[in-house]
Every structure is written in structure tokens, then in C-alpha cells.
TITISE-525270 format. One record per residue (C-alpha): residue number from 0; x, y, z; residue in three letters. Coordinates in pm, 1 decimal. Example, Ala and Ser with C-alpha at 12.3 -4.5 7.8 and 13.67 -1.06 7.14 Angstrom:
<pts>
num,xx,yy,zz,residu
0,1230.0,-450.0,780.0,ALA
1,1367.0,-106.0,714.0,SER
</pts>
This chain:
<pts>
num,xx,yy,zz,residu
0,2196.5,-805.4,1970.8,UNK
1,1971.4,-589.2,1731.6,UNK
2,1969.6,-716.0,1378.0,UNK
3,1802.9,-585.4,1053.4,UNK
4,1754.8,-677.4,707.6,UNK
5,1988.3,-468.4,432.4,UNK
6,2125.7,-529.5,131.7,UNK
7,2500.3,-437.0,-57.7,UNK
8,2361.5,-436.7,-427.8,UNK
9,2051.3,-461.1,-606.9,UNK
10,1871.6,-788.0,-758.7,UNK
11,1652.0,-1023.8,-654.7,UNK
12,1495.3,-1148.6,-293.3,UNK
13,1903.8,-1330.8,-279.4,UNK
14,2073.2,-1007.6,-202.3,UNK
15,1855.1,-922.4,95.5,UNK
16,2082.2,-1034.0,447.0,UNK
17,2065.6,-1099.1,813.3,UNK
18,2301.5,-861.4,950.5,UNK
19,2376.5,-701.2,1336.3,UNK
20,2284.1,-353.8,1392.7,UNK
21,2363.0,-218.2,1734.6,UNK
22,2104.5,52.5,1811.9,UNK
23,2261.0,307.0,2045.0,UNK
24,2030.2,500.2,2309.5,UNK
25,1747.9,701.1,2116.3,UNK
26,1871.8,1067.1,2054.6,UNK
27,1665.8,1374.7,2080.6,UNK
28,1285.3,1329.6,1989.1,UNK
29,1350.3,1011.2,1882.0,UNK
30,1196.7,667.4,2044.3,UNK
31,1302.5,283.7,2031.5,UNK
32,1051.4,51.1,1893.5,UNK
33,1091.8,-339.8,1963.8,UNK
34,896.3,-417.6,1644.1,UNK
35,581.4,-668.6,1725.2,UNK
36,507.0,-718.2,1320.0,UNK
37,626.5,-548.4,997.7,UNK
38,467.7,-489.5,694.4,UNK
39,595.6,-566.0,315.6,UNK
40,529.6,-346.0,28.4,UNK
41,587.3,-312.0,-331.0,UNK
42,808.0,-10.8,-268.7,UNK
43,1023.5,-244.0,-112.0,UNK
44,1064.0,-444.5,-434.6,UNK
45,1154.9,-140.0,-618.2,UNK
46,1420.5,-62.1,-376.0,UNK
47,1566.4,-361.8,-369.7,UNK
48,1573.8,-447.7,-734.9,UNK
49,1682.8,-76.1,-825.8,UNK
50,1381.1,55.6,-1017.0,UNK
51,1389.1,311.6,-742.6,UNK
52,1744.2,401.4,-649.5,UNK
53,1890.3,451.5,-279.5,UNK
54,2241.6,445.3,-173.9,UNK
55,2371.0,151.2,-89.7,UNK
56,2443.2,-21.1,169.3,UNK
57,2069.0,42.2,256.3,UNK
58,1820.2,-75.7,474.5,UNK
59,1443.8,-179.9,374.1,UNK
60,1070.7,-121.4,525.7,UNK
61,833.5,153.9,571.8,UNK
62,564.2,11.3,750.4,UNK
63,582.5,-137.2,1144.4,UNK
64,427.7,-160.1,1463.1,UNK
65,565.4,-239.2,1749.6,UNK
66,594.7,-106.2,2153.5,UNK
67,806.8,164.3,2242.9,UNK
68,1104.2,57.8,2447.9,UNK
69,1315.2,370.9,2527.8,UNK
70,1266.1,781.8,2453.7,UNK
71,1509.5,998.2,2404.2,UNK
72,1556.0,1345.8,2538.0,UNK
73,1259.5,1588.5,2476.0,UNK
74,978.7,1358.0,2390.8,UNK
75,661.9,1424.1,2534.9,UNK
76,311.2,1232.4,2464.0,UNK
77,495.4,874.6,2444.9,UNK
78,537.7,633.1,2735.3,UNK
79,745.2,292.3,2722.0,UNK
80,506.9,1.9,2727.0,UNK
81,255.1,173.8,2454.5,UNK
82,189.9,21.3,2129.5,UNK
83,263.7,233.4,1840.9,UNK
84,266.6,225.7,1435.4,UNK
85,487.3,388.8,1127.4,UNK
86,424.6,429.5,788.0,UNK
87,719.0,684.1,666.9,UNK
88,1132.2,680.1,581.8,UNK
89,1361.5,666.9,620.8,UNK
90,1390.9,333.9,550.3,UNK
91,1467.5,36.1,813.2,UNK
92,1160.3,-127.6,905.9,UNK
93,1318.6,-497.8,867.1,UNK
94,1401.0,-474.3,1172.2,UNK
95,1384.1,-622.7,1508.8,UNK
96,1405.3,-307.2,1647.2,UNK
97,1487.9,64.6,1571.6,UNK
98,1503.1,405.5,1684.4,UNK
99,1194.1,672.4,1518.3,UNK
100,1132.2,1047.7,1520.9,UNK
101,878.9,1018.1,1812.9,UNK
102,635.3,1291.4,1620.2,UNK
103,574.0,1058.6,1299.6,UNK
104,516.7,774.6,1550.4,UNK
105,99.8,684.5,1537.0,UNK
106,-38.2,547.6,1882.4,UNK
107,-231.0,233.8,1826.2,UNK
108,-631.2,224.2,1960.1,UNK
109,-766.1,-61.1,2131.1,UNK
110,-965.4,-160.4,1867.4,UNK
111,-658.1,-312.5,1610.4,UNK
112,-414.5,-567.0,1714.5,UNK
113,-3.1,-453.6,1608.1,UNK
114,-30.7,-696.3,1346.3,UNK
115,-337.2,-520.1,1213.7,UNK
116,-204.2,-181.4,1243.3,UNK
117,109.0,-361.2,1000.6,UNK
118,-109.7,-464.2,812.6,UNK
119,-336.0,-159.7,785.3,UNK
120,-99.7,192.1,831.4,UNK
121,80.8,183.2,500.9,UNK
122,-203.4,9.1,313.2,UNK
123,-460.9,166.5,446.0,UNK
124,-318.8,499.9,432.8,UNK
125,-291.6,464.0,87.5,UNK
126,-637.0,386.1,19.4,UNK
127,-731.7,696.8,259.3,UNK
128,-572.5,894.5,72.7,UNK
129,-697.7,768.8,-248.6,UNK
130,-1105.5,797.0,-146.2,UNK
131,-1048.3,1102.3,49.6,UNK
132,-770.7,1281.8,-149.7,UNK
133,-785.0,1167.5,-493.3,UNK
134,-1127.7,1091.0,-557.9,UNK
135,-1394.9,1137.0,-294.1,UNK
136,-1650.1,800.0,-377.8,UNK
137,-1961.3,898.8,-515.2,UNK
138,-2245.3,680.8,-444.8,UNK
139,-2371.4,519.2,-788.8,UNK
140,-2061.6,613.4,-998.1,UNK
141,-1795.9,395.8,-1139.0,UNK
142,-1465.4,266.8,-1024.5,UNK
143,-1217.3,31.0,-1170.3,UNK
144,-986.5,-86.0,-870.5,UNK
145,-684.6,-317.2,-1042.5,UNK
146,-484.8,-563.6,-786.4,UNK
147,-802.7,-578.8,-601.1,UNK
148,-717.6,-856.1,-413.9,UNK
149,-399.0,-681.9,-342.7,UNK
150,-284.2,-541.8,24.8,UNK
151,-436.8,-206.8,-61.1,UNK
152,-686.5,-319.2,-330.2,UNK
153,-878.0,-499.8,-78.0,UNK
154,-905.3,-158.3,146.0,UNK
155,-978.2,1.4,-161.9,UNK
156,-1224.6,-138.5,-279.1,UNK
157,-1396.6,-252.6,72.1,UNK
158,-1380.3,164.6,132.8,UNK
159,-1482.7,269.5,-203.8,UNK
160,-1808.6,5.6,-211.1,UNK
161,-1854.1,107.4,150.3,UNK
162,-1944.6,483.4,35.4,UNK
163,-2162.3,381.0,-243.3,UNK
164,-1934.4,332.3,-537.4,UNK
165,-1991.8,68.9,-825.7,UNK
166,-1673.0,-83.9,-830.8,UNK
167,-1532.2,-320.2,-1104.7,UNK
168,-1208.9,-505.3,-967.0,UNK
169,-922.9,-648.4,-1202.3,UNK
170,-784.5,-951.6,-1038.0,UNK
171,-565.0,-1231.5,-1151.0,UNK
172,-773.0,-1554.4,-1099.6,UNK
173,-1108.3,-1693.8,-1017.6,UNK
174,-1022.5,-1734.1,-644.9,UNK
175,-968.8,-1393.1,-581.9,UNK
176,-1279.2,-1301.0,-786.3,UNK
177,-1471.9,-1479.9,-524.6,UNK
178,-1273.4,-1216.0,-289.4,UNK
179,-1346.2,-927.8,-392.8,UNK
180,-1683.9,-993.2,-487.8,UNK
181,-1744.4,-1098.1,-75.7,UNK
182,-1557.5,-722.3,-17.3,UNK
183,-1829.9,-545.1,-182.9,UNK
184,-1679.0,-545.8,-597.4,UNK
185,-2001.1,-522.9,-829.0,UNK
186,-1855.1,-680.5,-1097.4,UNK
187,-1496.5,-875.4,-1177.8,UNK
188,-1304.0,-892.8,-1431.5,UNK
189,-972.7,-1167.7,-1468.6,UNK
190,-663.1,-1073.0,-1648.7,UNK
191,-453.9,-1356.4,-1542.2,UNK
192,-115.4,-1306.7,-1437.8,UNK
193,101.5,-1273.0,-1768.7,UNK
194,-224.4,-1228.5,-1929.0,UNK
195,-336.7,-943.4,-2163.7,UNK
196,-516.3,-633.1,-2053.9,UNK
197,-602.5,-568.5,-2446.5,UNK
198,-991.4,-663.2,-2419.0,UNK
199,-1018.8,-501.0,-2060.5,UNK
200,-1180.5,-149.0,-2177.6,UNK
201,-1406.8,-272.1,-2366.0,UNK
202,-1522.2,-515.4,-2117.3,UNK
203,-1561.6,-210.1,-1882.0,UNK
204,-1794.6,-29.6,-2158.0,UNK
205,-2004.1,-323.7,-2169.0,UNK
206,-2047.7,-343.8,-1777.5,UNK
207,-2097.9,33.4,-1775.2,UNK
208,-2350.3,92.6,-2053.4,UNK
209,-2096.6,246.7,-2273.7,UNK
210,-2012.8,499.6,-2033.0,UNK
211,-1658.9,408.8,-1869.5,UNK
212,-1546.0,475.6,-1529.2,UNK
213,-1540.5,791.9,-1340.8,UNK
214,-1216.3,684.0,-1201.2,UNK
215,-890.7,369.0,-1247.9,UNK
216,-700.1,321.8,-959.3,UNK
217,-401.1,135.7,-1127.2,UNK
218,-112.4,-13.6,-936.6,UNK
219,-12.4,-218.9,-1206.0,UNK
220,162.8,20.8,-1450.6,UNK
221,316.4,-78.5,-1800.8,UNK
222,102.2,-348.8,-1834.2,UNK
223,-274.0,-204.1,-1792.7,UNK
224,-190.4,189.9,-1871.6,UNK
225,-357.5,219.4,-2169.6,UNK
226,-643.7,11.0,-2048.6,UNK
227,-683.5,221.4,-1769.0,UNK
228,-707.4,551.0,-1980.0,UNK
229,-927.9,344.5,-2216.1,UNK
230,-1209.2,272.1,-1933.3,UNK
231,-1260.8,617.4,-1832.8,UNK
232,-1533.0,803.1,-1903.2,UNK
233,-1521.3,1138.2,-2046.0,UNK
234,-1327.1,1368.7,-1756.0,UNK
235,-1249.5,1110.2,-1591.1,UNK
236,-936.2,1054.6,-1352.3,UNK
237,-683.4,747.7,-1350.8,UNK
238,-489.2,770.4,-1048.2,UNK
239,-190.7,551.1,-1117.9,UNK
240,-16.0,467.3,-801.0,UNK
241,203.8,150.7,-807.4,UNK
242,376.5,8.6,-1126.8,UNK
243,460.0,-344.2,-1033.9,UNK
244,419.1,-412.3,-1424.8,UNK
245,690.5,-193.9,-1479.6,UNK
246,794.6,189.5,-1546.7,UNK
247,519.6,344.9,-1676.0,UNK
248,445.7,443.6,-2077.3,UNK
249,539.1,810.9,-2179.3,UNK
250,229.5,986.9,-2244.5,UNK
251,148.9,1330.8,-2441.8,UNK
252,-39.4,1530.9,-2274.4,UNK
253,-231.9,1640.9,-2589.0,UNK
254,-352.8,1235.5,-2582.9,UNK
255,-563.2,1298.9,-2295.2,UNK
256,-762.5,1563.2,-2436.9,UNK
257,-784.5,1325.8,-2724.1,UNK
258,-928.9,1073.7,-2506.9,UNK
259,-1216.7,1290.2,-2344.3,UNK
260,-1064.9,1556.7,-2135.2,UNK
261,-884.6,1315.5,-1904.7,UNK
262,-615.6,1362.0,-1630.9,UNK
263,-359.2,1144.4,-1484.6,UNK
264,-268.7,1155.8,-1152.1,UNK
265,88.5,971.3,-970.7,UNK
266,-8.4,1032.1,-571.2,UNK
267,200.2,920.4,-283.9,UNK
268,73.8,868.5,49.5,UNK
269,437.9,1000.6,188.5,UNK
270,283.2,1322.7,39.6,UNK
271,-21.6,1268.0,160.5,UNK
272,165.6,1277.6,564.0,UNK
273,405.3,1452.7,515.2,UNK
274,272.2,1705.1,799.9,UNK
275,236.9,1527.5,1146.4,UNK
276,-69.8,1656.6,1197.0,UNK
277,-224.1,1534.9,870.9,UNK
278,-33.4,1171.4,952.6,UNK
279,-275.0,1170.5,1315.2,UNK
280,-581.1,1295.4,1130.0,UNK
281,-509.4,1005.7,851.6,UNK
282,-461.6,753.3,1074.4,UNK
283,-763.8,821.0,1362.5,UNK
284,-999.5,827.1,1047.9,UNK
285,-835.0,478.3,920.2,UNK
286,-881.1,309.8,1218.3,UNK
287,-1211.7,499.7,1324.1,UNK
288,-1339.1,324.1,952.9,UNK
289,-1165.4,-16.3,1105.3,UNK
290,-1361.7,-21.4,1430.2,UNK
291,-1667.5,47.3,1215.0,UNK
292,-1622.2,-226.2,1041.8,UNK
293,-1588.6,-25.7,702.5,UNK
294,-1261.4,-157.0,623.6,UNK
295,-1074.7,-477.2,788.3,UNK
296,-670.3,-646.8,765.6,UNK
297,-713.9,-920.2,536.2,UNK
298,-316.7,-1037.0,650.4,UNK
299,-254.4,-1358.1,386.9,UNK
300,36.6,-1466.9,597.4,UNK
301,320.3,-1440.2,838.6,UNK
302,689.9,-1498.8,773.3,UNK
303,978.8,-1489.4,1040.9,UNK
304,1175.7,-1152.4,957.5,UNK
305,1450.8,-1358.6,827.4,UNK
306,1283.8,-1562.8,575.2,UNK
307,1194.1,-1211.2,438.2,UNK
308,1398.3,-1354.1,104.6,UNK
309,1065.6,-1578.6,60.6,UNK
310,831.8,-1291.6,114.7,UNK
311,919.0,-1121.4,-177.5,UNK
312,906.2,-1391.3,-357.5,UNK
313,570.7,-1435.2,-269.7,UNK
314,487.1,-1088.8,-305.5,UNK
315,595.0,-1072.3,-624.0,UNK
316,419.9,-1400.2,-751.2,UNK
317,107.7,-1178.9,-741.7,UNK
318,-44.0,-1504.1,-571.2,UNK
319,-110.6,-1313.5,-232.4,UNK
320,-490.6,-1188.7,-117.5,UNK
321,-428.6,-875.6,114.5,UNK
322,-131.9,-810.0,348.0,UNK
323,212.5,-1033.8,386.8,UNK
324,365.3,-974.3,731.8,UNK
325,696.9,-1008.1,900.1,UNK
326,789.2,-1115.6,1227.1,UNK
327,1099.1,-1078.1,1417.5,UNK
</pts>
């Protein structure tokens, strides 16, 4: 018997349960995947606690990898046996195992393990889209990377140092100072958890002759958004992407201009693949990057699928160093 993770009201990691899902045969274009390792993100959190709202009764998980176990009528390009990775809805990736529109499915190359590719597809997706999308690294100028430690902050800012930026990386604690600083992070500064972000601009001017950063890649939200907008040098770009903080601050639009000609910018990596075509692109350049060394799955650790209850925990604890895993 299939089972899957859902959940009949929103909270905290205690309304999250171990429930039987029967999977009937996979329907047109669609293939089963016997998921090998899922991946946990904040957007998970959100859904579950109800900052971002879904119908319920409602599944969880965007991100999985796992072997494809059965097609359905009119897929072509898939075989059973092959390993394969997801990064898009709808929702139901706490799962053992599921059926997937076959054309958003992402064959896996020799070169990363499944729990890699769970570790790396949503993630590192993100960050793709952030250095090749958002802001294109340019060698000697400055980025401020918060959560660098973070599943995607440690892409990020391995990718963004990779190409030649200066980064500076916000991180909770003196142990994952020492991480980031060993994935390429110029300088560090340490807001610790609970902490204040009030000093953290002008601790960027200092590091940055006065200047400010080109661009603030802020996952963080209520918490650091003014200190983001703070560190930027004139016309420069915060992309704010997460808000694990909280919602973020209203802002004037005027304020920018007030600020030095800034913009704001809320990307989404759903956006980002939306076309299929776009989603292989994506993806052959994120693991092409992998093979190359560029970039790597920093996976902090593995929980059974069930004890996903503790996961969150942990992920929210803002304790964790790159990627937290699940495993049916």
C-alpha cells in the first residue's frame, strides 16, 4: 500500500500524518515514480502553517527523485527502470510514490546520485535562476547572500563566488561561518538566530568601501528587509525570494528612489520553468555546473519519510547547513 504525508488543518510539524493513498494506474502522459529521496523546503512550511493557503485536505512536497515505475498512455522519451527528478506542483512529494505529468519529469545524468538530484533540483534551480535570471554574477562586484548556509544559500553562494563575485554571506553562527567561508564567501557576517539585523548595513559599507552591494539575495524577509535595501549600492537590486522571517514589510515605491534608484524583485523558480523546455535547459546547465564541480549537494541529513514531523522542526530551527532529505 502507497502512503503519503497530508495534513487536515494548518499549524505546526503535529498536524502533518501518515496516511494510505492508493495510486491507481498512471493516466495519459502521466508516469509513476517510486520515490528514492525527497526534498524539504521552506515552501513547505508555509503551506503547512497557512502563510500560503491551499485547500485542505492537502498534500505536501515539490521536490523528488525517484525511478519511474509505470507510464501511462502516450508517453514517449521515458522508460521504467530510469532515474528521474521533479521540482514543480502540484503538490505531493511526501510520498512513497506518485503519479507525474511525464513532460515536467527531468532525467537524472550519471554524474548525481537521486539523493543529490533531491537535494539539488529545487535548490539548485533556484539559485540558477537567481545567477542566470536575476542577476548574471559579475566578476569583482558585490553580493550579499543571507541564509548562506542554507539549502540554496550554499548553491548560491558556491555559484555566485564560482563566476567571480565578492560575496558577503549572513549566517547565524560561527560554525556556519567556517562554511561558507570553505564555499568560496569573501567575507561573513553573524546575525544570530533571534538576533538583530540593525548594524548589518553598515557592516556591509565598511567591508565594501562605502559602496554597498550590487545585489541582496534575501530569503529571510521581515526580519532583514530593510537591511537588505540598506546594503545596496546605488541601482542596485535586492532580490527577495523566501520570507522565513515572516510576510514581508509594505514598501512605497517612491522609497526606493529615495534610497538610490533601487528595485525590488520577488522571483519564483516555478516561473522560472514554467515552460518544459526551459525546465530541461535549467536543469542540464545545473547539473552540467555539478559535474564541474562548480556547485555540489551539501545534504545535512536524512530522515525516514515519516518522521517528516521532526524535519520541520529542524528546518525551522535554522540549525541546518544545506539540504534536509526524506526517505521513504
Amino acid at each position: 500500500m502507497n502512503h503519503r504525508i497530508s495534513f487536515q488543518a494548518t499549524g505546526g510539524p503535529e498536524v502533518l500524518e501518515w496516511v494510505e493513498a492508493p495510486l491507481p494506474d498512471p493516466g495519459p502522459g502521466e508516469a509513476r515514480i517510486r520515490h528514492t529521496a525527497i526534498g524539504v523546503n521552506y515552501i513547505d512550511i508555509y503551506q503547512r502553517a497557512g502563510a500560503y493557503p491551499v485547500p485542505l485536505p492537502a498534500a505536501l512536497g515539490f521536490e523528488a527523485a525517484g525511478i519511474v515505475e509505470a507510464l501511462g498512455p502516450g508517453v514517449t522519451g521515458l522508460e521504467t527502470g530510469q532515474r528521474v527528478a521533479y521540482v514543480d506542483g502540484p503538490a505531493g512529494a511526501y510520498a512513497e510514490a506518485r503519479n507525474y505529468p511525464a513532460k515536467r519529469l527531468v532525467p537524472l545524468p550519471v554524474t548525481v546520485s537521486n539523493e543529490e538530484a533531491a537535494a539539488l533540483i529545487f535548490k539548485g534551480l533556484t539559485s540558477h535562476m537567481l545567477v542566470r535570471r536575476v542577476w548574471r554574477p559579475v566578476a569583482g562586484e558585490w553580493a550579499l547572500v543571507h541564509a548562506a548556509a542554507g539549502g540554496v544559500g550554499l548553491i548560491l553562494t558556491r555559484w555566485l563566488a564560482a563566476e567571480g563575485a565578492r560575496v558577503i554571506a549572513v549566517v547565524s553562527s560561527g560554525e556556519k561561518a567556517d562554511t561558507v567561508k570553505a564555499a568560496g564567501a569573501l567575507a561573513v557576517i553573524v546575525v544570530p538566530r533571534g538576533g538583530s539585523y540593525g548594524n548589518l548595513a553598515s557592516e556591509v559599507r565598511q567591508l565594501t568601501g562605502g559602496e554597498g552591494v550590487r545585489v541582496a539575495y534575501d530569503s529571510v524577509g521581515k526580519d532583514s528587509f530593510d537591511a537588505s535595501l540598506d546594503s545596496l549600492a546605488q541601482f542596485g537590486l535586492m532580490a527577495s525570494y523566501g520570507r522565513a522571517s515572516g510576510a514581508l514589510p509594505m514598501l512605497d515605491p517612491a522609497d526606493l528612489g529615495r534610497r538610490g534608484s533601487l528595485a525590488v524583485q520577488r522571483p519564483t523558480v516555478f516561473h522560472h520553468v514554467a515552460d518544459p523546455g526551459d525546465l530541461q535547459a535549467a536543469a542540464r546547465d545545473l547539473f552540467e555546473a555539478h559535474a564541474k564541480g562548480v556547485i555540489r549537494a551539501h545534504i545535512h541529513d536524512r530522515l525516514p519519510l515519516r518522521e517528516v514531523a521532526q524535519a520541520h522542526q529542524l528546518l525551522e530551527s535554522r540549525l541546518t547547513q544545506g539540504a534536509l532529505l526524506l526517505i521513504p
